[in-house]
C-alpha positions as a Markdown table, in Angstrom:
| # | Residue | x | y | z |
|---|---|---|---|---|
| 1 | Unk | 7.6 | 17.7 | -5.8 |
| 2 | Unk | 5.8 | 19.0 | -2.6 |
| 3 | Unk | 6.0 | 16.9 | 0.6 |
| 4 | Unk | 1.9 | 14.9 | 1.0 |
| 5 | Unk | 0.4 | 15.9 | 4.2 |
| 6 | Unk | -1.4 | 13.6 | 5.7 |
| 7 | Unk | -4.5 | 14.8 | 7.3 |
| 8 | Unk | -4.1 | 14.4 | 10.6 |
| 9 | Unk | -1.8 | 16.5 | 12.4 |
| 10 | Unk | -0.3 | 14.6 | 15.2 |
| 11 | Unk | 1.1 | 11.6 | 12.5 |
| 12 | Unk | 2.1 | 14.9 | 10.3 |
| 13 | Unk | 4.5 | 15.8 | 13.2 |
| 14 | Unk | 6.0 | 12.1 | 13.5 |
| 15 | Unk | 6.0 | 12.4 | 9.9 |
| 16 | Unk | 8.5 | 15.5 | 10.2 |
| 17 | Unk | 10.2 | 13.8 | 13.3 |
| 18 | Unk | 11.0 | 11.0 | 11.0 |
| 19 | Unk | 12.3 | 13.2 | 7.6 |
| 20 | Unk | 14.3 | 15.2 | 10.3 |
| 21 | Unk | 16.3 | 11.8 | 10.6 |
| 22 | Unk | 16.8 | 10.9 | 7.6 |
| 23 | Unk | 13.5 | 8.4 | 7.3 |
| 24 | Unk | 12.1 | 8.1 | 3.5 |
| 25 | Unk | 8.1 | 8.6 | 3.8 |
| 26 | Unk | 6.9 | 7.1 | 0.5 |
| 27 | Unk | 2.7 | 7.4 | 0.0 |
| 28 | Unk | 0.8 | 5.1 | -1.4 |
| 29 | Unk | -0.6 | 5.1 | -5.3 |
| 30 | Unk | -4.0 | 4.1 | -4.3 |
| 31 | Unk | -6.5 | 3.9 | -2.3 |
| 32 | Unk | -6.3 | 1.5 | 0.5 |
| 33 | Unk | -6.1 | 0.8 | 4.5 |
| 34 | Unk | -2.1 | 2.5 | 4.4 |
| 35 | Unk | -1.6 | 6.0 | 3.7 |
| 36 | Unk | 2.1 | 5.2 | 2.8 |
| 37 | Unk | 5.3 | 3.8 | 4.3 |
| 38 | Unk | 8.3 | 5.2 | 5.5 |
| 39 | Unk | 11.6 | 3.4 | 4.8 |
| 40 | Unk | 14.8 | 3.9 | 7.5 |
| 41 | Unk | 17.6 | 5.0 | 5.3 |
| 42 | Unk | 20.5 | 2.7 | 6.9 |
| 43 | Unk | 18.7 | -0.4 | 4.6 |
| 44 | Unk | 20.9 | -2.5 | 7.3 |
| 45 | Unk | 20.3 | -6.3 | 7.0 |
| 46 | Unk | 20.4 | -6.9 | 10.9 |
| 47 | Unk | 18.2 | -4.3 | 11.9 |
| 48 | Unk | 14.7 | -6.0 | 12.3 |
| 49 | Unk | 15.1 | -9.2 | 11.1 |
| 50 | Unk | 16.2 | -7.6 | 7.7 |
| 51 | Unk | 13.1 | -6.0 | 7.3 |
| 52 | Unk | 14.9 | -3.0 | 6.9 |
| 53 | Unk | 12.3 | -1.2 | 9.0 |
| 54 | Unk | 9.6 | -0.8 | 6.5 |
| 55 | Unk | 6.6 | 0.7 | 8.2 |
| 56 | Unk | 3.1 | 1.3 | 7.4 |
| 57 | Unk | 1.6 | 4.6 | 8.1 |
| 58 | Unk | -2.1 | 4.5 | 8.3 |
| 59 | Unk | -5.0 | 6.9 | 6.8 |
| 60 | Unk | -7.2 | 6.5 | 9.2 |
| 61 | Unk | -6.0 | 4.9 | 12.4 |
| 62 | Unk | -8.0 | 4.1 | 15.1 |
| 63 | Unk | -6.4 | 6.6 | 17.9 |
| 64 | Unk | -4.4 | 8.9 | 15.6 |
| 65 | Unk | -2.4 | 10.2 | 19.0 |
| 66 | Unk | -1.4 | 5.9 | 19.5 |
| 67 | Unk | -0.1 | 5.8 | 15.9 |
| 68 | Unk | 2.1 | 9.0 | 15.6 |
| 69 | Unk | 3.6 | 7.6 | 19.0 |
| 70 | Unk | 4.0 | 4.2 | 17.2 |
| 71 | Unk | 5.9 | 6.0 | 14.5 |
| 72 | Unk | 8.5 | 8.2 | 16.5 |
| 73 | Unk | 8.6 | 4.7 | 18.2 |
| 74 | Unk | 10.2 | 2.8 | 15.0 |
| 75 | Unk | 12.4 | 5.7 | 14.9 |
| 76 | Unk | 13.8 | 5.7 | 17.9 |
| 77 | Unk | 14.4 | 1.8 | 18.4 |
| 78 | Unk | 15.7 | 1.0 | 15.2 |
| 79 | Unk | 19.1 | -0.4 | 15.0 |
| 80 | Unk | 19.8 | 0.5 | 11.5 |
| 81 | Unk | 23.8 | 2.3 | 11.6 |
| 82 | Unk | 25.1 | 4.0 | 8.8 |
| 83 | Unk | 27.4 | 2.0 | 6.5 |
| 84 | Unk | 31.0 | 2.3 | 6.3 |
| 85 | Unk | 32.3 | 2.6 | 3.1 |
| 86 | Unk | 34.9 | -0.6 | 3.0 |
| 87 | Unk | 36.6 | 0.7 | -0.1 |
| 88 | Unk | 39.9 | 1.9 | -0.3 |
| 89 | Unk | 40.9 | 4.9 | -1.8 |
């Protein structure tokens, strides 16, 4: 299945910025306010409040250049660390 664009192209960049690190960018069904979400992929309980870093992305944001900052933003402070695996072999 093809990557969605969204139609601006300064949030398509974050939007790259963030798949480059791993980020999940999930679009929404319908039609609505959000364009999609983007998901950090550590799902780490203690990063944001155990929000796990969910994020709205926006169709039609005010000042589109304010949002794709925003984005990288989330990126770039989130606190999310890969898990270990605990298991023993």
């Amino acid at each position: 299945m093809a990557k969605k664009k969204h139609a601006n192209k300064d949030i398509n960049e974050a939007l790259e910025y963030d798949r480059s690190r791993g980020w999940l960018i999930e679009p929404s069904s319908g039609h609505g306010h959000a364009w999609g979400k983007m998901y950090c992929p550590y799902n780490d309980s203690d990063c944001r409040c155990g929000e796990f870093c969910i994020t709205s992305i926006w169709s039609t944001p005010r000042s589109s250049g304010h949002h794709a900052k925003q984005i990288k933003r989330v990126i770039d402070n989130c606190t999310g660390k890969p898990r270990l695996n605990t298991t023993e072999d």
